[in-house]
C-alpha positions as CSV (number, residue, x, y, z in Angstrom):
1,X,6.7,4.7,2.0
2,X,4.5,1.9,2.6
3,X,1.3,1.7,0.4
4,X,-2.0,1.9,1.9
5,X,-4.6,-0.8,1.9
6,X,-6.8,1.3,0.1
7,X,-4.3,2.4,-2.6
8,X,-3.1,-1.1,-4.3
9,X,-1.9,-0.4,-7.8
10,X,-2.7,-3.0,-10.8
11,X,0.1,-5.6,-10.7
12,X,0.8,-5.4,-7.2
13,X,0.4,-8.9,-6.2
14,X,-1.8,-10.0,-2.9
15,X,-0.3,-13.9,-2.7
16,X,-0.9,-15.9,-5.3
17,X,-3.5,-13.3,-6.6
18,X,-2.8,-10.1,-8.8
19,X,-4.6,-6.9,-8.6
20,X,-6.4,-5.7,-12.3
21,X,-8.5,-2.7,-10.9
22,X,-9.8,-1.0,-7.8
23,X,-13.4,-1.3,-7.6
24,X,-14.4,0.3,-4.4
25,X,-13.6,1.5,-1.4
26,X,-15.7,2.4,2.0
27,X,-15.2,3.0,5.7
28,X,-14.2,-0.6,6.4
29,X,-12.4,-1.8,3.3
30,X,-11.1,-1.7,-0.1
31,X,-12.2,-4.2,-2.6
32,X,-10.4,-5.4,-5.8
33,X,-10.6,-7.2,-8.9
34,X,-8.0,-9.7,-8.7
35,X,-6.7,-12.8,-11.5
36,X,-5.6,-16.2,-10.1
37,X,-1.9,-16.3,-11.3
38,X,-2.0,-19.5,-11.0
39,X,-5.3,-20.1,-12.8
40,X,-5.3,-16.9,-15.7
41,X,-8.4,-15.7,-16.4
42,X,-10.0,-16.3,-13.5
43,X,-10.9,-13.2,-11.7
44,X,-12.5,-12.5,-8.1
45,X,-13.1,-9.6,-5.7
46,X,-10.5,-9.3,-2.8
47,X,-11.9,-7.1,0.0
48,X,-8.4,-6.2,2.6
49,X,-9.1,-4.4,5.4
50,X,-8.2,-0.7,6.3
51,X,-6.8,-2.0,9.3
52,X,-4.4,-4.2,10.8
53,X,-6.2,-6.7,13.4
54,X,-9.7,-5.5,12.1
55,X,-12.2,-7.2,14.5
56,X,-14.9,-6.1,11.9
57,X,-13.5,-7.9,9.3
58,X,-12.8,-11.2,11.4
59,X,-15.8,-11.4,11.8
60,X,-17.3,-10.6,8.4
61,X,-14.7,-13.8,7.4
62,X,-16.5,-15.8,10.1
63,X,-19.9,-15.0,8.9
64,X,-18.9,-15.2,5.0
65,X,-17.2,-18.8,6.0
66,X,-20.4,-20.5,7.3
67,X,-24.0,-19.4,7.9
68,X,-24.0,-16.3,5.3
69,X,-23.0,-19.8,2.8
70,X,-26.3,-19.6,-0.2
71,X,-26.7,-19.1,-3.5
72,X,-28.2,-15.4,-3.3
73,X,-25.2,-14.7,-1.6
74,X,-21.8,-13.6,-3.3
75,X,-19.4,-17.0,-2.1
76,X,-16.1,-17.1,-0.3
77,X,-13.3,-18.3,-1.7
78,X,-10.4,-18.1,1.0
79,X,-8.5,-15.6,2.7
80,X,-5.1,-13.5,2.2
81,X,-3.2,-11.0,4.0
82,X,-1.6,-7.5,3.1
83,X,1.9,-6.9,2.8
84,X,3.3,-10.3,4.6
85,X,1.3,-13.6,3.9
86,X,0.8,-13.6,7.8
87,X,0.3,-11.0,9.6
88,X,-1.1,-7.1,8.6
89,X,-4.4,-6.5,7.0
90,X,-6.9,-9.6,6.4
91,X,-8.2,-9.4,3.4
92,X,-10.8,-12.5,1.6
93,X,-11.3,-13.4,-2.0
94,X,-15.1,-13.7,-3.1
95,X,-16.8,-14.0,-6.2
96,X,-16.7,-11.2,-8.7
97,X,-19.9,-10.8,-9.8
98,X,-20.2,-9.0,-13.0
99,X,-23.5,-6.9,-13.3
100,X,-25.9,-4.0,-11.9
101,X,-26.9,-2.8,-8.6
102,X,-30.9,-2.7,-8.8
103,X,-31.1,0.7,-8.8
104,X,-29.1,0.9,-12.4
105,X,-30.5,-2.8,-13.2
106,X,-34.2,-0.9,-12.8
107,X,-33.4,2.1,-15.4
108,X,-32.2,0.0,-18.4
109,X,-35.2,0.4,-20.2
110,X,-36.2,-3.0,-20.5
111,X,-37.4,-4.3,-16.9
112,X,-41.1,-5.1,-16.6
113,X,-42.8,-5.5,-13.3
114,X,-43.2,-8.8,-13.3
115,X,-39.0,-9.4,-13.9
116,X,-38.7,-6.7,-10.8
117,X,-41.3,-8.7,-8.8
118,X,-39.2,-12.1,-9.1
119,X,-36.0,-10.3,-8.6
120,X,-37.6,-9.0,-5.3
121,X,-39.1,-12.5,-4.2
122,X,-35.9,-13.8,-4.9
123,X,-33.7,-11.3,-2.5
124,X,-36.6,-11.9,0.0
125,X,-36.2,-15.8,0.1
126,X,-32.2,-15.5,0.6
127,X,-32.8,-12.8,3.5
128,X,-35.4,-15.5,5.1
129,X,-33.3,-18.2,4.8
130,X,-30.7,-16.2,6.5
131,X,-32.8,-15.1,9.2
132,X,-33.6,-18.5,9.9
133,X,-30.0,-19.4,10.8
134,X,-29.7,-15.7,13.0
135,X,-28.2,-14.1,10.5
136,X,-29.0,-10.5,9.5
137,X,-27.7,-8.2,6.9
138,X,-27.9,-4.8,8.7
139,X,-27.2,-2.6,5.7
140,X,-29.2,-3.8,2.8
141,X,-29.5,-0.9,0.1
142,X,-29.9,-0.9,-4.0
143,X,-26.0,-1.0,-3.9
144,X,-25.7,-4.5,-2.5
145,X,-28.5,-6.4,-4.6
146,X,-26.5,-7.0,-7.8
147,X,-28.3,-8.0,-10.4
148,X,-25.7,-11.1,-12.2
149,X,-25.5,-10.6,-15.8
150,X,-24.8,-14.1,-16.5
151,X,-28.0,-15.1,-15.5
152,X,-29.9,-12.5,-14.5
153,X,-29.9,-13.7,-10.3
154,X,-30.0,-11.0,-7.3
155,X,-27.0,-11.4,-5.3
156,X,-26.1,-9.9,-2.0
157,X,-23.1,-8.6,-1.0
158,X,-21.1,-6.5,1.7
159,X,-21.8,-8.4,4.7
160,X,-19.8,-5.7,6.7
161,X,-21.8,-4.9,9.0
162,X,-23.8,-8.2,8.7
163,X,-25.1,-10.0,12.7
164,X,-25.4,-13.4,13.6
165,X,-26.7,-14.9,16.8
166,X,-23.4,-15.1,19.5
167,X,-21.2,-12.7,17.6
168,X,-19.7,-9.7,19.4
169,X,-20.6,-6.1,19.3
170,X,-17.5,-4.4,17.8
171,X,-18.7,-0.4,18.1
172,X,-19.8,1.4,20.6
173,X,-22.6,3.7,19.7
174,X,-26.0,2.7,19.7
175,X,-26.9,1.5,16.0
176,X,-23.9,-0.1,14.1
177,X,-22.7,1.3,11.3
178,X,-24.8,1.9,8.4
179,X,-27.1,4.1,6.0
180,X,-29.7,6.7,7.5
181,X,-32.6,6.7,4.7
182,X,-32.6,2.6,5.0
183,X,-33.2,2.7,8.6
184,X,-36.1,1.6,10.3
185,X,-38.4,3.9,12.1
186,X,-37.9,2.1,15.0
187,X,-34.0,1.8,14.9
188,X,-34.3,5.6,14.9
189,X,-36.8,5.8,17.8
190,X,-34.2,3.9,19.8
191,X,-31.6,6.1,18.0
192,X,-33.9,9.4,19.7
193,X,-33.9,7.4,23.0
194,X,-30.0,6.4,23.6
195,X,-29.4,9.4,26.1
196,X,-31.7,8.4,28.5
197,X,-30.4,4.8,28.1
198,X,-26.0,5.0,27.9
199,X,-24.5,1.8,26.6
200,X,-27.4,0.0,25.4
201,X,-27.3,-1.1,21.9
202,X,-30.1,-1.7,19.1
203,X,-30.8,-5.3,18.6
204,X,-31.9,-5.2,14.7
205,X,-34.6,-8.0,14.0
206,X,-35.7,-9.5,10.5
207,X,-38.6,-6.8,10.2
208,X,-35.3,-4.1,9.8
209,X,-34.1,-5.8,6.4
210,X,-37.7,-6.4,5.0
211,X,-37.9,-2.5,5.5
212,X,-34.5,-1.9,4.1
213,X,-35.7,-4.2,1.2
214,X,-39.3,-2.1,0.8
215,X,-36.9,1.1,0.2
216,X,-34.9,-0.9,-2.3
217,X,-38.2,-1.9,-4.7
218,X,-39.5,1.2,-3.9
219,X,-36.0,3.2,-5.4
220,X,-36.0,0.6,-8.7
221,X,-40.1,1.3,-9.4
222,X,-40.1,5.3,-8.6
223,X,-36.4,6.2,-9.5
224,X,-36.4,7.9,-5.8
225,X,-36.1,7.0,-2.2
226,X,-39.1,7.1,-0.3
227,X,-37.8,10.0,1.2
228,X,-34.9,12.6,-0.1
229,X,-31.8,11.3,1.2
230,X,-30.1,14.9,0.7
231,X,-32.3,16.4,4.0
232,X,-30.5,17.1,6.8
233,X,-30.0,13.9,9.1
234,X,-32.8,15.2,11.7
235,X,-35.3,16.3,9.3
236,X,-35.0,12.8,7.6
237,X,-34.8,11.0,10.6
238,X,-38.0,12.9,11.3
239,X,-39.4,12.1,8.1
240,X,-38.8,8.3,8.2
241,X,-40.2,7.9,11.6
242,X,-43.5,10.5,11.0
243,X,-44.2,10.9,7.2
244,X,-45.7,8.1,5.4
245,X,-44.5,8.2,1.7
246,X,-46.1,9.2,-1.3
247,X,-47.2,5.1,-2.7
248,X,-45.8,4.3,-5.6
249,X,-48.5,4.6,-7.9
250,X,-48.8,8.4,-6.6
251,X,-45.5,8.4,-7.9
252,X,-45.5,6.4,-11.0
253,X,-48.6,5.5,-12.1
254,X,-47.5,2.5,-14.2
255,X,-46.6,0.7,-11.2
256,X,-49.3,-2.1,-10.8
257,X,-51.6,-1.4,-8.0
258,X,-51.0,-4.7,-5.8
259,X,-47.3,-4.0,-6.5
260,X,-47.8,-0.9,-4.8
261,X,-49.4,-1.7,-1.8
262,X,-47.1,-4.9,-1.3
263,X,-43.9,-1.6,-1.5
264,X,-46.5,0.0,1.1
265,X,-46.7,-2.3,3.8
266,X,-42.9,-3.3,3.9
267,X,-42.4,0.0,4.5
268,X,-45.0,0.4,7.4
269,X,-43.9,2.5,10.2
270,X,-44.2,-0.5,13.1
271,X,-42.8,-4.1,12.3
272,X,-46.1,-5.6,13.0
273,X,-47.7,-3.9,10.9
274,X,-45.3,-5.4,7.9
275,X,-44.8,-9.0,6.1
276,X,-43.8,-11.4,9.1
277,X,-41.3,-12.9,7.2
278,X,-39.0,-12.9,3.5
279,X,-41.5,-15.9,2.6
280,X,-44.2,-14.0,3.2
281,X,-43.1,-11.3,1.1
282,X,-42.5,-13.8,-2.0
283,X,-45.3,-15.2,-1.4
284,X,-47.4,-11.5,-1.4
285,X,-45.4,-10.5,-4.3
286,X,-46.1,-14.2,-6.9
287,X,-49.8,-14.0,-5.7
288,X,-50.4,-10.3,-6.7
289,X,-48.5,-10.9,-10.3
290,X,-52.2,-10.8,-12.8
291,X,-52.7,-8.3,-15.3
292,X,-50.9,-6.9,-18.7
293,X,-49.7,-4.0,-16.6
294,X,-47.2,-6.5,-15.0
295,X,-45.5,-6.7,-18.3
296,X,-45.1,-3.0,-18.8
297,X,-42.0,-1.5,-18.2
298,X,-41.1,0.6,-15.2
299,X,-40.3,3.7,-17.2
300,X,-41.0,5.4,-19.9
301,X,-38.7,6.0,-22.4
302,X,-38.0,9.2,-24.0
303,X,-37.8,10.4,-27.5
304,X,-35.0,11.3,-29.0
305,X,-31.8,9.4,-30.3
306,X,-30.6,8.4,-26.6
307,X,-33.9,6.0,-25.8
308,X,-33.4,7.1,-22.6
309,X,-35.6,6.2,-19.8
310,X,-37.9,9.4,-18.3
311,X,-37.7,9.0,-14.6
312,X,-41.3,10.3,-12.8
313,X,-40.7,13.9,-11.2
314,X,-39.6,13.2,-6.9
315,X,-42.1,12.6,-4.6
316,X,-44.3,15.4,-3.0
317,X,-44.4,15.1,0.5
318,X,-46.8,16.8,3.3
319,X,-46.9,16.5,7.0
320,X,-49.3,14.7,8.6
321,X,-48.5,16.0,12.2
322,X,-46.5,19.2,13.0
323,X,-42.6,17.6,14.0
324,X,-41.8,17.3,17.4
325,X,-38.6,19.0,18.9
326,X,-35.1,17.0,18.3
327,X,-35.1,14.6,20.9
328,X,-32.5,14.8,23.9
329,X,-32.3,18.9,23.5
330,X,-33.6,20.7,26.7
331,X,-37.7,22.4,26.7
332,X,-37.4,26.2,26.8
333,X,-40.0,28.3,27.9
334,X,-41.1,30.0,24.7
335,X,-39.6,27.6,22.3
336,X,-43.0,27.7,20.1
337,X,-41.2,30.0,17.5
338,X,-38.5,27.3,17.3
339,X,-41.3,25.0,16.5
340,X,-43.1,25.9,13.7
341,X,-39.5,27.5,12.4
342,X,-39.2,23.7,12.4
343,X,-42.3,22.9,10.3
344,X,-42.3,25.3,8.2
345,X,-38.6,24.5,7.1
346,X,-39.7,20.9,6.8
347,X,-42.3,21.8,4.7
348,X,-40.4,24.2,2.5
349,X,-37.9,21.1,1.8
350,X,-40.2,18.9,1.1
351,X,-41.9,21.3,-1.5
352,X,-41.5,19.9,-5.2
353,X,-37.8,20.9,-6.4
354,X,-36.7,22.0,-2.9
355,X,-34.2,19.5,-3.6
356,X,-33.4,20.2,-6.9
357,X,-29.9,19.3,-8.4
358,X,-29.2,22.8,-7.4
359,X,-28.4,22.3,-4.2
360,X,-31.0,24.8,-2.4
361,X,-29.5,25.9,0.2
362,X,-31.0,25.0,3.7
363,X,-31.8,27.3,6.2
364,X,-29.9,26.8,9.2
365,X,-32.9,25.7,11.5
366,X,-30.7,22.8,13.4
367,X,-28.2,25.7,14.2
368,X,-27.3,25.8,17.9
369,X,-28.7,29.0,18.1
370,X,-32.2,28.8,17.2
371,X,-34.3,31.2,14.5
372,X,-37.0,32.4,16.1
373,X,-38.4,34.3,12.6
374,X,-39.3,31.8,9.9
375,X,-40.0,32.9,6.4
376,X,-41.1,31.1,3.1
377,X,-39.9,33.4,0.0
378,X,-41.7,33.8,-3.1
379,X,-41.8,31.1,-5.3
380,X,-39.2,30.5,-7.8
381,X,-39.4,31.9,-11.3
382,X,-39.5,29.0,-13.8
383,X,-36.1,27.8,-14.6
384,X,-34.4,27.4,-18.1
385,X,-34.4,24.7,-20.2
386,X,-32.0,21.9,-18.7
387,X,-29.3,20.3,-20.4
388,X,-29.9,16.9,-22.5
389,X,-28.1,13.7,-20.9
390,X,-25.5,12.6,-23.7
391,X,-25.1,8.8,-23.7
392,X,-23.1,7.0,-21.2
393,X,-23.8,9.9,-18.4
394,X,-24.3,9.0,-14.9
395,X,-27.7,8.6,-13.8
396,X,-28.8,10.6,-10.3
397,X,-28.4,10.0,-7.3
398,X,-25.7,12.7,-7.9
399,X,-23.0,12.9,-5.8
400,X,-23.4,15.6,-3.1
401,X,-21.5,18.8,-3.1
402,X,-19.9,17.4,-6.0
403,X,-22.4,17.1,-8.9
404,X,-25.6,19.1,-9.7
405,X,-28.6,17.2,-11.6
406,X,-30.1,18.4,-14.7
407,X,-32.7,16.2,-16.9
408,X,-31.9,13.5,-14.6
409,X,-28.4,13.1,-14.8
410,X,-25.3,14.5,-13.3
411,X,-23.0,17.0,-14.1
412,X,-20.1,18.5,-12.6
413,X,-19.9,22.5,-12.7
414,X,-16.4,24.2,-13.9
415,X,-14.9,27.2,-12.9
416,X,-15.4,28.4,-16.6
417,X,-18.2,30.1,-17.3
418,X,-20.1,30.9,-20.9
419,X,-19.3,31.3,-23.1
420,X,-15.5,30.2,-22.7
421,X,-17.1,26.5,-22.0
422,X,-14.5,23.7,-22.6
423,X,-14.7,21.1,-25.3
424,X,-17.3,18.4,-24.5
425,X,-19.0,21.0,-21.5
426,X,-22.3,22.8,-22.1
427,X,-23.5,25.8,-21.4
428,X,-26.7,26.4,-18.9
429,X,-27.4,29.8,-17.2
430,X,-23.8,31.4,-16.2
431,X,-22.4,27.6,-15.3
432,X,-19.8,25.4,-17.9
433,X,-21.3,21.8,-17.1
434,X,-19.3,19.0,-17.9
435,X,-21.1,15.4,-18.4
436,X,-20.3,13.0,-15.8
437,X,-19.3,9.5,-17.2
438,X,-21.8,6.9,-16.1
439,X,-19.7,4.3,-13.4
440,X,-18.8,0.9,-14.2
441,X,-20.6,-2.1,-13.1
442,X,-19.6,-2.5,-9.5
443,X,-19.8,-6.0,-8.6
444,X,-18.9,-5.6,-5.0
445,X,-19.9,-2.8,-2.7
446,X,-17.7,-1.9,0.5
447,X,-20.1,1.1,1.9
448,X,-20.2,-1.0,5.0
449,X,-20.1,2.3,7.4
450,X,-17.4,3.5,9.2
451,X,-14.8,1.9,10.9
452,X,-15.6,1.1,14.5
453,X,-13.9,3.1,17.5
454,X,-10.6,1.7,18.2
């Protein structure tokens, strides 16, 4: 049986190149660390294709090959193909870049605010040079800012679902592929609007990565995303395009002020009312950096024998109008009830530890059949003590319906329970938790979205 793109095993050789380790795989491709046989110890990322005669990643090859060519910007080293050197899956070799996404860069425990306010200049000066030659990235999140350990340089990667002036649309829904909580409120305005308007696609403008890259700085100085990506995709969609976000500050008060408000206005819900351009950001970011509080770290760290970093608690939200129905479903006479079943389910989400690592469940509000009798129950009693992290645990973000999140890190519940807990798990409440090992550095992300209708 033929192997699968996606399921190389070390040693299998991709031309002249050999594969040492899978390093990630998403909706478009698989990516690979690979040694030069002919060259031993150097090693690069290979990216192949799911697909045979992948338009998507033609045309990520295209844009790799020429006007996505800088310096903040993970290089391209030449292409191979998967099984036969000539025709079936396209793959390309880039550099491996050794290091952290910013998200993990940020919780190290020794990154000051003026360090994150030069790494963010930085990423804004490569996305303006590559907005100047109509080039956009589309899908810029924590996970494709990799922080180079060599020399401490941002470096973007996963171009998947990158645009450049001329290039052909390759899917056929509205917004390309991508990642909800980095979208623009307006991309999801139009996203509300497609049924009224069949076949028209959203053109994405610089002011959509700026956005994208306001999320980012605001997930490395809080520890959260402006908004909980675990709501349902309406209420978030709702939230991005209604809610303003708690600032920074609100949220961790060492963050300096000016820092803050520069976080604030890239995430502004019309693109006028943000930072014209990547310059301008750098710019706004150098000119704010005055004051000892730029050499503080962004967390504090904890006590203990770990020196862990204390993430603050996530952000408490509030509604500053009542949510409108779901776009594109029908007006009923008497749909009221619906409507403030609506708001107050919003707000009971948005409550602080509504979206706990417990996994709450969510009333079924979006449910075809609509609740017409919303209740808030009583509020929790306090819960137990939580587990302690034990070094070299994964950080949240958890994985979703996978892992649960206790003292900010993830754990994965067995089908033991206390006290017949297995070596290495610990007991909390009537669950057997097993630590989850942090992840390795991954120096190419392939979460490009998935694959485009064929």
């Amino acid at each position: 049986m033929l192997t699968r793109p996606s399921e190389l095993e070390p040693g299998t050789q991709v031309g002249r190149w050999r594969v040492v380790e899978r390093l990630g795989i998403g909706g478009q491709g698989a990516v690979y660390r690979v040694e030069d046989m002919e060259h031993p110890g150097d090693f690069y990322a290979l990216k192949l294709a799911l697909y045979p005669q992948d338009a998507r990643a033609e045309r990520e090859v295209a844009l790799m090959m020429t006007r996505a060519v800088h310096p903040g910007v993970a290089r391209f080293h030449g292409c191979a193909r998967w099984p036969h050197p000539r025709h079936d899956v396209l793959g390309f070799l880039m550099d491996w870049v050794p290091g952290l996404p910013l998200h993990l860069w940020a919780e190290t425990g020794d990154i000051t605010f003026r360090r994150l306010a030069e790494v963010g200049g930085k990423v804004a000066l490569t996305l303006d040079e590559l907005h100047a030659r109509g080039v956009l990235h589309r899908d810029l999140k924590p996970e494709h800012i990799i922080i180079r350990e060599t020399d401490g340089e941002p470096v973007l990667l996963d171009f998947g679902v990158g645009w450049y002036e001329g290039a052909v649309p390759l899917t056929t829904g509205p917004l390309p592929p991508g990642t909800l909580h980095l979208l623009s409120p307006e991309a999801i305005r139009f996203l509300w609007k497609s049924p009224e308007r069949p076949g028209e696609h959203y053109v994405f403008h610089p002011t959509d990565d700026l956005y994208a890259l306001g999320v980012c700085l605001y997930r490395a100085v809080t520890g959260h995303y402006p908004f909980p990506e675990r709501l349902p995709p309406d209420l978030l969609q709702y939230a991005i395009v209604h809610q303003a976000p708690p600032a920074p500050v609100e949220v961790n008060p060492r963050v300096p002020r000016a820092l803050s408000e520069v976080i604030v206005r890239l995430l502004a819900k019309t693109p006028q009312a943000r930072y014209p351009s990547g310059k301008a950001v750098h710019e706004a970011l150098a000119a704010t950096q005055s004051g000892v509080e730029w050499d503080s770290c962004l967390f504090d760290r904890e006590e203990a024998e770990t020196g862990r970093i204390h993430r603050p608690e996530r952000p408490r939200l509030s509604w500053t109008e009542p949510p409108s129905p779901i776009p594109g479903t029908r007006k009923r006479r008497g749909d009221w009830p619906w409507r403030l079943g609506l708001a107050a389910a919003v707000l009971w989400l948005l409550l602080p530890g509504a979206l706990s690592s417990r996994d709450t469940p969510i009333p079924p509000i979006l449910a075809e059949e609509r609740t017409t009798d919303a209740r808030v129950g009583p509020t929790p009693p306090r819960p137990k003590a939580e587990p302690r992290p034990v070094p070299n645990q994964k950080h949240a973000p958890c994985t979703a319906e996978f892992e649960l999140e206790f003292s900010g890190a993830c754990w994965l519940p067995l089908k033991h329970q206390p006290p017949r807990c297995p070596p290495q798990a610990v007991a909390h409440e009537d669950m057997c938790l097993l630590p989850v090992a942090a992840p390795r550095s991954v120096p190419v992300s392939v979460d490009g979205g998935a694959p485009e209708t064929r």
